[in-house]
Steps between C-alpha positions, in 0.01 A plus 500: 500500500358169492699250749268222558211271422242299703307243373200301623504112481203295408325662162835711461815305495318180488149398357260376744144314470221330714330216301272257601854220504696729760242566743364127516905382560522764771219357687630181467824582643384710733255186644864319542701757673284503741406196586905440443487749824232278685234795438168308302266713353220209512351606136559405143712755217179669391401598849892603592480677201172698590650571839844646387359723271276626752772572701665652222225783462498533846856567512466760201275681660725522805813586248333688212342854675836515740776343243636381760652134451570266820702204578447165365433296839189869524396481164457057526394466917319811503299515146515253246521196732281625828157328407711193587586591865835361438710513831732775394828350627455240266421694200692784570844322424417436189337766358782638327544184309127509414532868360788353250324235391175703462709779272644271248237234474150722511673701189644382219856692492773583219780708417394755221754425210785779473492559854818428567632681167330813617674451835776481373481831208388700863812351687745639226302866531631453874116506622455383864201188504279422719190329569152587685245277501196451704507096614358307797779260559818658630759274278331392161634825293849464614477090411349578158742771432810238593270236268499746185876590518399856599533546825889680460399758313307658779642677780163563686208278544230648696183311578150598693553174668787620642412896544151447587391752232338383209535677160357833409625613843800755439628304802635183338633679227693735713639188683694405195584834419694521843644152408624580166603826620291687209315807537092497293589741262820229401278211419300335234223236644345208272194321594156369339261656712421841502270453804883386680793588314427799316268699777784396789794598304351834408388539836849441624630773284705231210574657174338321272293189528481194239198312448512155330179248466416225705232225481400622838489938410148480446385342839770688657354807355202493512240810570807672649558882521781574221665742766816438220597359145801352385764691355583194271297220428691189353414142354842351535695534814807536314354869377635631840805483419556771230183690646754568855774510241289809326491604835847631540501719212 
């Protein structure tokens, strides 16, 4: 018997894109936060740029191989920001706000239409909701979730941030299961990437997993092993709905 259904956040619930707009305007704002914190980089946007994203890759190849996610004030002081040799108990403080501004202004973000109709059709089925997502700040989901008019309707949201396991470990997923209360067999997970969602879920022991389209499946995906496949695949979010409906019997 199904009893409840996970979903992953950016490319599931909402879209999400990197364009050549977002990235520039994260720069920028990240030049001002921290010289807003008395921390000066002493280069120009294109060289900040150069340097972040550096620090980026060095970070995923940190995070990737161990899917293990740290802290905002590690990820920033320790990664992404240490070619600066910023003293850390400056940069530390405000790391966290960094990481939220960094999540909604590197990607373009939206609430898929129907999302909250599909919420709802799974509420009246009396399906427990929660979220798992893998994110480096340890706030942004639960603001954007408040932002869409969402965030009620779930009554778990579990984040590597917070765990310190990153999606396809079985570990994150069997966080919210203890939260929601939920055995595997009980639940239904949706994501976009198989390389995440669908090979974590399965590996967790879910029921059935749910596979919708993302502008970022491909990169996401890319040369992976298919260890799994989607039960489902879906173009429309709202499809869940009578899918977990079917579900039931």
């Amino acid at each position: 018997m199904i009893t409840s259904v996970m979903f992953d956040m950016g490319g599931t619930l909402e879209d999400i894109y990197v364009d050549e707009r977002s990235q520039r305007e994260a720069v920028e704002k990240l030049q001002a936060m921290l010289a807003e914190a008395g921390l000066d980089t002493g280069v120009g946007l294109e060289e900040l740029k150069k340097r972040v994203d550096a620090g980026w890759v060095r970070y995923g190849q940190f995070r990737d191989p161990t899917n293990i996610e740290l802290k905002p004030e590690q990820i920033w002081c320790d990664y992404v920001l240490t070619d600066f040799g910023f003293p850390r108990e400056k940069l530390a403080p405000v790391s966290e706000s960094i990481a939220h501004m960094w999540e909604v202004t590197h990607y373009h973000r939206a609430l898929r239409p129907r999302v909250a109709e599909m919420l709802e059709g799974l509420r009246s089925l009396g399906m427990k909701l929660g979220v798992v997502s893998n994110t480096a700040a340890l706030y942004q989901v639960f603001d954007i979730l408040e932002e869409y008019g969402i965030r009620d309707y779930f009554q778990d949201v579990t984040l590597s941030s917070v765990t310190g396991f990153r999606k396809p470990d079985p570990n994150i997923f069997q966080v919210s299961l203890r939260q929601l209360q939920s055995e595997p067999e009980q639940c239904v997970y949706v994501g976009d990437t198989v390389s995440r969602d669908i090979i974590g879920s399965k590996r967790a022991g879910f029921a059935a997993a749910i596979q919708i389209g993302s502008q970022l499946t491909k990169e996401k995906d890319k040369g992976i092993r298919r260890e799994f496949e989607p039960d489902y695949l879906v173009e429309d979010i709202y499809e869940v709905y009578p899918i977990v409906k079917g579900l039931l019997g």
